[in-house]
Residue frames as a rotation matrix with the C-alpha (Angstrom) as fourth column:
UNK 1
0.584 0.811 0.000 0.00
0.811 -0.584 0.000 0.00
0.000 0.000 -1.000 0.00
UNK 2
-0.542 -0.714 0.443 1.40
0.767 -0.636 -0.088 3.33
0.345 0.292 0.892 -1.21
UNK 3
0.824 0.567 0.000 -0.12
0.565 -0.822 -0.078 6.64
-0.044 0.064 -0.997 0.06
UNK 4
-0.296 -0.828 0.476 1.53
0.880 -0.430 -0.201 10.07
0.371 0.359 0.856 -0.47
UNK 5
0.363 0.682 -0.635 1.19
0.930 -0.312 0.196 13.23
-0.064 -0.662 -0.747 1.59
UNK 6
0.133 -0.451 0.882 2.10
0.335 -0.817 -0.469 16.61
0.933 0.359 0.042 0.43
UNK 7
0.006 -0.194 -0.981 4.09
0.985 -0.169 0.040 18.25
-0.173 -0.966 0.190 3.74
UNK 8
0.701 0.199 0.685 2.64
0.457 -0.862 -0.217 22.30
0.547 0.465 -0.696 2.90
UNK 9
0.911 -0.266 -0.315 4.70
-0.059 -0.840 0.539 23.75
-0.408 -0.473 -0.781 5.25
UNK 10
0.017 -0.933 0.359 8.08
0.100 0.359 0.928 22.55
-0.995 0.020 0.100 3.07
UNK 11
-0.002 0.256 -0.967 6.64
-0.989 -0.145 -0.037 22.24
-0.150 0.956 0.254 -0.64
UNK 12
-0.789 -0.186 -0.586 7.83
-0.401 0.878 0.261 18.31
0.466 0.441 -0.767 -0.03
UNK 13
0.412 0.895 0.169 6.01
-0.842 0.304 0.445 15.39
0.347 -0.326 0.879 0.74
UNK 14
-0.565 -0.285 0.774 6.22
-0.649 0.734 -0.203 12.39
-0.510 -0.617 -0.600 2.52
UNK 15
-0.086 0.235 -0.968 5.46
-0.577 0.780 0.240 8.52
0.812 0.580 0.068 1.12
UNK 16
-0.389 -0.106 0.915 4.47
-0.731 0.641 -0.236 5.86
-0.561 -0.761 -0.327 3.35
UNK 17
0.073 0.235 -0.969 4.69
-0.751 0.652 0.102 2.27
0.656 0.721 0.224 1.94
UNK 18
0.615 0.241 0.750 3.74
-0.652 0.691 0.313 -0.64
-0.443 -0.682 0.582 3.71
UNK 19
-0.395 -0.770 -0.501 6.69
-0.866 0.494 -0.077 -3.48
0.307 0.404 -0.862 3.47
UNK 20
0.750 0.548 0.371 4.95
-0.646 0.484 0.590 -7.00
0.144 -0.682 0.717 4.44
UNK 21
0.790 -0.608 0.077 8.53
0.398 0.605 0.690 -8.88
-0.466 -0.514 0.720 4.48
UNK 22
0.407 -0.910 -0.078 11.88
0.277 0.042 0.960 -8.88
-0.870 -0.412 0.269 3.74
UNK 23
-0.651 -0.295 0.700 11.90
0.745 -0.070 0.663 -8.95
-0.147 0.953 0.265 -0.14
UNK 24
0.377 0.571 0.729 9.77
0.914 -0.356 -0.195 -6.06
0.148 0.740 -0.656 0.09
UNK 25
0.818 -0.409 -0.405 11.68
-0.085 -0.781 0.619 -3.84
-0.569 -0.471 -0.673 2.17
UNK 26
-0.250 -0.876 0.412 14.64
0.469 0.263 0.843 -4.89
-0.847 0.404 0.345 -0.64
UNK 27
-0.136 0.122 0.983 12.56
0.976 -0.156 0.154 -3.26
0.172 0.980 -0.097 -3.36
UNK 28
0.971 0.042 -0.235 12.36
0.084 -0.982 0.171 -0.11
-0.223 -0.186 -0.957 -1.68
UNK 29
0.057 -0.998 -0.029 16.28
0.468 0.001 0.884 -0.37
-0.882 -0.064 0.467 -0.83
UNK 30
-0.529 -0.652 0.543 16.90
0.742 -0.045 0.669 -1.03
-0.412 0.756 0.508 -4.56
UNK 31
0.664 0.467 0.584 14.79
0.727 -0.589 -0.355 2.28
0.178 0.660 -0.730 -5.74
UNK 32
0.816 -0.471 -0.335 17.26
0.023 -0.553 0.833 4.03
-0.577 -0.687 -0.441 -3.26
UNK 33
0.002 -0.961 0.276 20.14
0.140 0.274 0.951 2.50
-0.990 0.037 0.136 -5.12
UNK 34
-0.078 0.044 0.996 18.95
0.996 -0.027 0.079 2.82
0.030 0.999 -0.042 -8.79
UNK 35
0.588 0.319 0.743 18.51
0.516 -0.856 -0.042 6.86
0.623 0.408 -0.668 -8.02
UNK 36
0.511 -0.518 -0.686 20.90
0.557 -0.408 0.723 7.69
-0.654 -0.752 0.080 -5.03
UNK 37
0.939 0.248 0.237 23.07
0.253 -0.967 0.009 10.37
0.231 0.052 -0.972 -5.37
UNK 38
-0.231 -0.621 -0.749 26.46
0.901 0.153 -0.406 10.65
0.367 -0.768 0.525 -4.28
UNK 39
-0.940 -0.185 0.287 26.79
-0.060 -0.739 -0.671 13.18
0.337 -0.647 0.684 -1.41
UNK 40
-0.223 0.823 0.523 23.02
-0.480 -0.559 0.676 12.45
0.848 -0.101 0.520 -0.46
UNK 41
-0.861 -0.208 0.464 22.20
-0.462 -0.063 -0.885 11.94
0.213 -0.976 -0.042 3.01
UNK 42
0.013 0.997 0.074 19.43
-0.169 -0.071 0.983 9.53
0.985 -0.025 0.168 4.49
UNK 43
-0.661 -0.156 0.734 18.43
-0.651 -0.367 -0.664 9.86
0.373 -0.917 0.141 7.78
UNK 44
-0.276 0.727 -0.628 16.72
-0.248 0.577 0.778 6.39
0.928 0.371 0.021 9.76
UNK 45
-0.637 -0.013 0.771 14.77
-0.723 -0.336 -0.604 6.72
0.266 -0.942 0.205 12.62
UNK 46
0.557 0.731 -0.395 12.74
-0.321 0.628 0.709 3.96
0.766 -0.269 0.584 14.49
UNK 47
0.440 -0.260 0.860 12.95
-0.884 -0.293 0.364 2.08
0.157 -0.920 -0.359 17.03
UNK 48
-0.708 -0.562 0.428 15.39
-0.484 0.827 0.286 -1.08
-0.515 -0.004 -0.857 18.44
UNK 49
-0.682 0.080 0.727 14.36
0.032 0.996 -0.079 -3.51
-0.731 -0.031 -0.682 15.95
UNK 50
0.313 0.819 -0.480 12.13
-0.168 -0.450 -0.877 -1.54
-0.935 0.356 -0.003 13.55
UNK 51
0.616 -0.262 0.743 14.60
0.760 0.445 -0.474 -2.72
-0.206 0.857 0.473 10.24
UNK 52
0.820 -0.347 -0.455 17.11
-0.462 -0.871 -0.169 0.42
-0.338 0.348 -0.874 9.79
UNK 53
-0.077 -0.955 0.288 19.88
-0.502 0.287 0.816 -2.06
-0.862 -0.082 -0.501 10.02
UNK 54
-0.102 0.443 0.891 17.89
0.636 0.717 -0.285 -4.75
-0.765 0.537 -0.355 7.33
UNK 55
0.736 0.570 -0.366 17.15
0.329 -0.773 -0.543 -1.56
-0.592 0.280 -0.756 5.52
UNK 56
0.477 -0.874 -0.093 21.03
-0.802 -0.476 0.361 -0.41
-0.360 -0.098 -0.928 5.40
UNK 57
-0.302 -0.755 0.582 22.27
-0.357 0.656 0.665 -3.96
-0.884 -0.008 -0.468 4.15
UNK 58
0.316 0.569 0.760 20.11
0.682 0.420 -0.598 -4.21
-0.660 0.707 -0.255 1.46
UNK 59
0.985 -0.129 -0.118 20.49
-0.171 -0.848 -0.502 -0.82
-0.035 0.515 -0.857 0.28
UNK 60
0.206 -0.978 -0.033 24.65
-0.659 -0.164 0.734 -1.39
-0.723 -0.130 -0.678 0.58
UNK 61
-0.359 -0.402 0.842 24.72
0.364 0.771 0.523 -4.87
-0.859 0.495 -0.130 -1.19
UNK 62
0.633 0.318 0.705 22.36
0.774 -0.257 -0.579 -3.33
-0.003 0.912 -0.409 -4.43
UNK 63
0.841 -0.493 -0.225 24.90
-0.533 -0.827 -0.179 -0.23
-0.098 0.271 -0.958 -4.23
UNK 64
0.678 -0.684 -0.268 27.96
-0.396 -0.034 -0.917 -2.75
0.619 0.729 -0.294 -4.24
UNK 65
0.117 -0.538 0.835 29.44
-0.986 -0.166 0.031 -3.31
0.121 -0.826 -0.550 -0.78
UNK 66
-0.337 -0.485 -0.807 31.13
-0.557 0.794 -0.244 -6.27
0.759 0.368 -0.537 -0.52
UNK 67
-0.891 -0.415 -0.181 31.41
0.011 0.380 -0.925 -6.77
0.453 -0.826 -0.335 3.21
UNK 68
-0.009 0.993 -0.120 27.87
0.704 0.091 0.704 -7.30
0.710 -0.078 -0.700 4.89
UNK 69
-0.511 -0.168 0.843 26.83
-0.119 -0.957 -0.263 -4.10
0.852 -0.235 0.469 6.69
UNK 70
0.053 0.644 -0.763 26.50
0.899 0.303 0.318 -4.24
0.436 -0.703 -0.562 10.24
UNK 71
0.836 0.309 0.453 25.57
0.225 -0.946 0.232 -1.53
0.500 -0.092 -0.861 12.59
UNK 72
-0.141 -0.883 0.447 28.20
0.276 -0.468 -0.839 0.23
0.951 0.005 0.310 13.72
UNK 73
0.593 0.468 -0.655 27.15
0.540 0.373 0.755 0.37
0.598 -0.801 -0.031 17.33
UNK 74
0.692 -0.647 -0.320 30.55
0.483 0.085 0.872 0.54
-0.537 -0.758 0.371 19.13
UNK 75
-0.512 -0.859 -0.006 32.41
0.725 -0.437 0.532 2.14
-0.460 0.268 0.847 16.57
UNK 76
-0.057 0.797 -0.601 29.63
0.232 -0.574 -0.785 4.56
-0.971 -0.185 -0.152 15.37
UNK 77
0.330 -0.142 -0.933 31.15
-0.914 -0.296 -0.279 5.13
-0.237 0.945 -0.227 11.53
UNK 78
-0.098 -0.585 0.805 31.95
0.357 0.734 0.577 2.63
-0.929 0.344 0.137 9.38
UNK 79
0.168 -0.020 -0.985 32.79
-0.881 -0.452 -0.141 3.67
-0.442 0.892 -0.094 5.82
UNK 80
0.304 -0.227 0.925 32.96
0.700 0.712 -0.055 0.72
-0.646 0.664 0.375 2.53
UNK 81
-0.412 -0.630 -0.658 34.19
-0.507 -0.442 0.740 1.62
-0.757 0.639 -0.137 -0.90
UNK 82
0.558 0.678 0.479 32.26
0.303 0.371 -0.878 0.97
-0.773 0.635 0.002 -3.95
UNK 83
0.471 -0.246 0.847 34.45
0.849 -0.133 -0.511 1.63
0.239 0.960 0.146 -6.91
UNK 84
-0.460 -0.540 0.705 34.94
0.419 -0.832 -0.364 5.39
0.783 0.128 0.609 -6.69
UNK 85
0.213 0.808 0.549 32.03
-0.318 -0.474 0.821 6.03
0.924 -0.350 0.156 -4.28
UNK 86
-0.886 -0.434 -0.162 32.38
0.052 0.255 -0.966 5.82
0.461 -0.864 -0.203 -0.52
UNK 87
0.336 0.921 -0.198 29.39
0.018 0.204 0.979 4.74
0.942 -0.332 0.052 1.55
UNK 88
-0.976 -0.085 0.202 29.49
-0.176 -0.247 -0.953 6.00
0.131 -0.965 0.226 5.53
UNK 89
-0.139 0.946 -0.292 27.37
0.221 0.317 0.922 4.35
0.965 0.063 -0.253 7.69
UNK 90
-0.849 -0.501 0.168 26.81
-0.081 -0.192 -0.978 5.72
0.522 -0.844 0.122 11.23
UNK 91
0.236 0.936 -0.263 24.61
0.457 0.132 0.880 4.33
0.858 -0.328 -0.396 13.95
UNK 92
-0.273 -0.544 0.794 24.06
-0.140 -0.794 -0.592 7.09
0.952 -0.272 0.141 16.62
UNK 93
0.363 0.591 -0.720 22.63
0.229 0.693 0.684 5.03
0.903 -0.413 0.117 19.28
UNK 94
0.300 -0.465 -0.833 25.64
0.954 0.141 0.265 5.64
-0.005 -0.874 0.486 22.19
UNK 95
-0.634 -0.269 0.725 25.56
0.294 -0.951 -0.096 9.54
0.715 0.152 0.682 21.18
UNK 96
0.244 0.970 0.016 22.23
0.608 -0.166 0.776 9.88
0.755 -0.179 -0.631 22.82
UNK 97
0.936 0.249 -0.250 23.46
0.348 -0.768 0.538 11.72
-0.058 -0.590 -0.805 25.94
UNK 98
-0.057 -0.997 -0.058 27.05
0.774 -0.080 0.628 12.57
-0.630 -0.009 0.776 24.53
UNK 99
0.905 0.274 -0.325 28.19
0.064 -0.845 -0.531 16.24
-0.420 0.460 -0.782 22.58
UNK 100
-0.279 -0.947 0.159 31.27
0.117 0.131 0.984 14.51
-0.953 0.294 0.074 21.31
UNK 101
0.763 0.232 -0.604 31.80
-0.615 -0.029 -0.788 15.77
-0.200 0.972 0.121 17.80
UNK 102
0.314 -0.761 0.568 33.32
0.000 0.598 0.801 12.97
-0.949 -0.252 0.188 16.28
UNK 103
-0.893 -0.449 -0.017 34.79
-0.026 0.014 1.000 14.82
-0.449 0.893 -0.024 12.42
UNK 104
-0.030 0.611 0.791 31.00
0.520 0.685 -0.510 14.43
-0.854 0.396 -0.338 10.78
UNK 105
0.568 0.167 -0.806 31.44
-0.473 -0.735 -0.486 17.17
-0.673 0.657 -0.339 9.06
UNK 106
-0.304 -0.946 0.108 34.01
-0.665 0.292 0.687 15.15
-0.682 0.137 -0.719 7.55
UNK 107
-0.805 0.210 0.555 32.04
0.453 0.822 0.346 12.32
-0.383 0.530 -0.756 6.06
UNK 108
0.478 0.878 -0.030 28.68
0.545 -0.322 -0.774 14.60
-0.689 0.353 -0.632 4.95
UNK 109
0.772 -0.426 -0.472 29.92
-0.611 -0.702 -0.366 15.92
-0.175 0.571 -0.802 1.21
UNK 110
-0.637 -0.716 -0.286 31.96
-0.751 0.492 0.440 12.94
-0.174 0.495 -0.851 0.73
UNK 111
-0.982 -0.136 -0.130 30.11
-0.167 0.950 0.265 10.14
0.088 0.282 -0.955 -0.23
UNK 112
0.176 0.968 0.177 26.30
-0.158 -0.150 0.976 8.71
0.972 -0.200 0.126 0.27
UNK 113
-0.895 -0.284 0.345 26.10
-0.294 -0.207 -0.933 8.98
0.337 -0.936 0.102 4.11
UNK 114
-0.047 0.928 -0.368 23.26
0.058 0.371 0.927 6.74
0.997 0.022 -0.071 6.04
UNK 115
-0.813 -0.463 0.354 22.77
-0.407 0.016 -0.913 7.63
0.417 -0.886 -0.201 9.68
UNK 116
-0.250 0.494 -0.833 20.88
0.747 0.646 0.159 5.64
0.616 -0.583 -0.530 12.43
UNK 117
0.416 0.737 -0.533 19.22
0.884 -0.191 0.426 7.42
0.212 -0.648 -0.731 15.09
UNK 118
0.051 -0.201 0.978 20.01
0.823 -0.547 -0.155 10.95
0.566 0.813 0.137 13.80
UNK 119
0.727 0.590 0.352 18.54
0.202 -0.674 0.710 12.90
0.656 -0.445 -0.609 16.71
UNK 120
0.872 -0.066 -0.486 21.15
0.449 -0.291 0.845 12.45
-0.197 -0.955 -0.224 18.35
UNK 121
-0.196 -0.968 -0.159 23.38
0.802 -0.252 0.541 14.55
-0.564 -0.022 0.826 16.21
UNK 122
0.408 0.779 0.476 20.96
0.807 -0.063 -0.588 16.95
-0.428 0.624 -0.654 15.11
UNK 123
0.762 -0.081 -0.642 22.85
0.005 -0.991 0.131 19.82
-0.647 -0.103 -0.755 15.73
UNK 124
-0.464 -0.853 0.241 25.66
-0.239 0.382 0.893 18.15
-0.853 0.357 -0.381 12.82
UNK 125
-0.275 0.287 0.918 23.47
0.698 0.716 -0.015 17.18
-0.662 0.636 -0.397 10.22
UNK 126
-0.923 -0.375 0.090 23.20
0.348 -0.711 0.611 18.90
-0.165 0.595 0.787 6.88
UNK 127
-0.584 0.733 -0.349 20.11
-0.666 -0.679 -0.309 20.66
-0.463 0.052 0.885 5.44
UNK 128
0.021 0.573 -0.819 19.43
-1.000 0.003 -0.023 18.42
-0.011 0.820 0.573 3.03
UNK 129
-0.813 -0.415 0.409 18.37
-0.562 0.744 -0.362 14.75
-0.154 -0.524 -0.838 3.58
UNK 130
-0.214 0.977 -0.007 15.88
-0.578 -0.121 0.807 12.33
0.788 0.177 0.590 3.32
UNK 131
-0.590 0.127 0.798 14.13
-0.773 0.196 -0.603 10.78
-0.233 -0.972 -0.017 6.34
UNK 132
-0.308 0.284 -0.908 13.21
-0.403 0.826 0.395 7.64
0.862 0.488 -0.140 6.69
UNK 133
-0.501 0.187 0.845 11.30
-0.755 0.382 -0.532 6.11
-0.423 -0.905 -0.050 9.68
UNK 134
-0.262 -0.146 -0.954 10.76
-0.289 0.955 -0.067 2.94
0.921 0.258 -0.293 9.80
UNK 135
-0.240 0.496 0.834 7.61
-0.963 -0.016 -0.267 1.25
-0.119 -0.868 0.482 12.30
UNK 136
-0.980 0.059 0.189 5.95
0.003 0.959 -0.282 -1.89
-0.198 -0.276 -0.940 13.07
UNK 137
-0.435 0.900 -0.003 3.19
-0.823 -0.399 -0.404 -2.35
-0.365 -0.173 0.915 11.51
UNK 138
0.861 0.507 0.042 1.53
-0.483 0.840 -0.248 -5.88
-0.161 0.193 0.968 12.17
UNK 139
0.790 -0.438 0.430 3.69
0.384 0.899 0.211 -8.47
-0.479 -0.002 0.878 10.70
UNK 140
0.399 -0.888 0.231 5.36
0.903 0.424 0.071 -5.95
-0.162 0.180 0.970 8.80
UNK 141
-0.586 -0.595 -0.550 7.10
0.647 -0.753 0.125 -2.44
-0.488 -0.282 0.826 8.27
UNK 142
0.624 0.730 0.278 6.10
0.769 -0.512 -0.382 0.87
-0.137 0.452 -0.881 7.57
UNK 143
-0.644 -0.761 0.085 8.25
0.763 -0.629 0.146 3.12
-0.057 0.159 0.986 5.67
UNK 144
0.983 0.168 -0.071 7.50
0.153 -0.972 -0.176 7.17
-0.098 0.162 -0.982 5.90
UNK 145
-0.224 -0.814 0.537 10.08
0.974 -0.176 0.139 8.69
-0.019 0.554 0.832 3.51
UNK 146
0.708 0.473 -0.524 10.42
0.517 -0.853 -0.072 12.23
-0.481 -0.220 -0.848 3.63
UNK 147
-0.162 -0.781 0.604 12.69
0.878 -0.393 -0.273 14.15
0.450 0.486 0.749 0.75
UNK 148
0.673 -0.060 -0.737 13.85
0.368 -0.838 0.404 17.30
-0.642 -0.543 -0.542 2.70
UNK 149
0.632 -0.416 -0.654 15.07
-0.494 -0.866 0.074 19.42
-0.597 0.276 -0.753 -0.43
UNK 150
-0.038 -0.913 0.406 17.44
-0.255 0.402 0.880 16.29
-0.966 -0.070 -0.248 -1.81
UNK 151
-0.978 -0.184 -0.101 16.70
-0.165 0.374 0.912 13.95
-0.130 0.909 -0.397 -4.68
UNK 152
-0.212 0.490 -0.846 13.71
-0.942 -0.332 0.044 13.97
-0.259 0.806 0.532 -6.20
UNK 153
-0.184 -0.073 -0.980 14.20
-0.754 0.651 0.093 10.96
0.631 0.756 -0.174 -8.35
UNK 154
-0.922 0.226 -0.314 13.66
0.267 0.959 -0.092 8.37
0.281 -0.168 -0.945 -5.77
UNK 155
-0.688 0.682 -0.246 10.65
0.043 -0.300 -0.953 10.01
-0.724 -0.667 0.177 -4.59
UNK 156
-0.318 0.190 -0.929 9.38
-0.936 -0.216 0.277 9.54
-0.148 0.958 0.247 -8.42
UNK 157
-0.614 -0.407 -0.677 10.47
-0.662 0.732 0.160 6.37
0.431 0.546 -0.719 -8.16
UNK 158
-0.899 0.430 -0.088 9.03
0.292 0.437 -0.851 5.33
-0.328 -0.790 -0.518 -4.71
UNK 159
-0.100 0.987 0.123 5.52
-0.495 0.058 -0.867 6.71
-0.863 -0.148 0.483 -5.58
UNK 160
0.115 0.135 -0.984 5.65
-0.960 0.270 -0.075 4.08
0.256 0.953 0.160 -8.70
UNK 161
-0.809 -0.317 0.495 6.62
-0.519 0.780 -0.348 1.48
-0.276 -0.539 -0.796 -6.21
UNK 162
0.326 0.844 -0.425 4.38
-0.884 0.432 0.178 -2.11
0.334 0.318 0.887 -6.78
UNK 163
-0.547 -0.814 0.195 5.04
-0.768 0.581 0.270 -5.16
-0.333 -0.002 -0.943 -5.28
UNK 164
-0.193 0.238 -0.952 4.10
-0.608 0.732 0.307 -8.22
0.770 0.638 0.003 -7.06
């Protein structure tokens, strides 16, 4: 189920697509990957267990990453290489009551950049981004995608989304 919500107070909108398993939350991924961007920024928020991580390995392996993508927990960044393209994954989970900058400015503007639980580096994050939350809903997920200013094109793509 696709629905699509114009957000007036931005000009964007928001998409919410119902995933009911695993191979559907891969066909979102791979719209991500057939239109990313380099330098574009998504931002995934839910909660322990809601699929950001499932989300983030799909999307890496259809973009190229060799090495399966776990969360970065304990080391908070983890960068791969794709050819020429650098993929930075950071899960902010153990920021939550910390104001350690730890260089992001460093890794936003280089590469696509995917961050876990964002809030807690709001005051670091660029303008532009999309958001992605990611719920329980029933047996399976609910994406709400939100293009703050970024790319377009997957938001094209995503409201064309079917799954078979």
């Amino acid at each position: 189920m696709r629905l699509k919500y114009f957000l007036f107070q931005t000009g964007d909108y928001m998409i919410r697509i119902k995933a009911d398993n695993i191979e559907d939350t891969r066909q979102i991924a791979k719209i991500f990957a057939d239109n990313i961007k380099i330098n574009d920024v998504l931002l995934l928020r839910g909660d322990l267990g809601a699929g950001k991580t499932t989300f983030t390995q799909a999307l890496g392996a259809l973009l190229g990453v060799r090495k399966r993508m776990t969360s970065p927990t304990f080391n908070i960044i983890k960068s791969y290489e794709v050819d020429s393209l650098k993929v930075h994954h950071m899960d902010c989970y153990r920021l939550e009551f910390s104001d350690e900058d730890l260089g992001f400015d460093e890794y936003f503007g280089n590469g696509i950049v995917i961050v876990e639980w964002p809030d807690f580096i709001e005051e670091y994050l660029p303008e532009k981004f999309i958001n992605i939350t990611i719920t329980h809903d029933g047996d399976g997920r609910l994406f709400e995608i939100e293009n703050m200013n970024l790319n377009d094109e997957i938001m094209e793509a995503l409201d064309e989304i079917s799954f078979d």
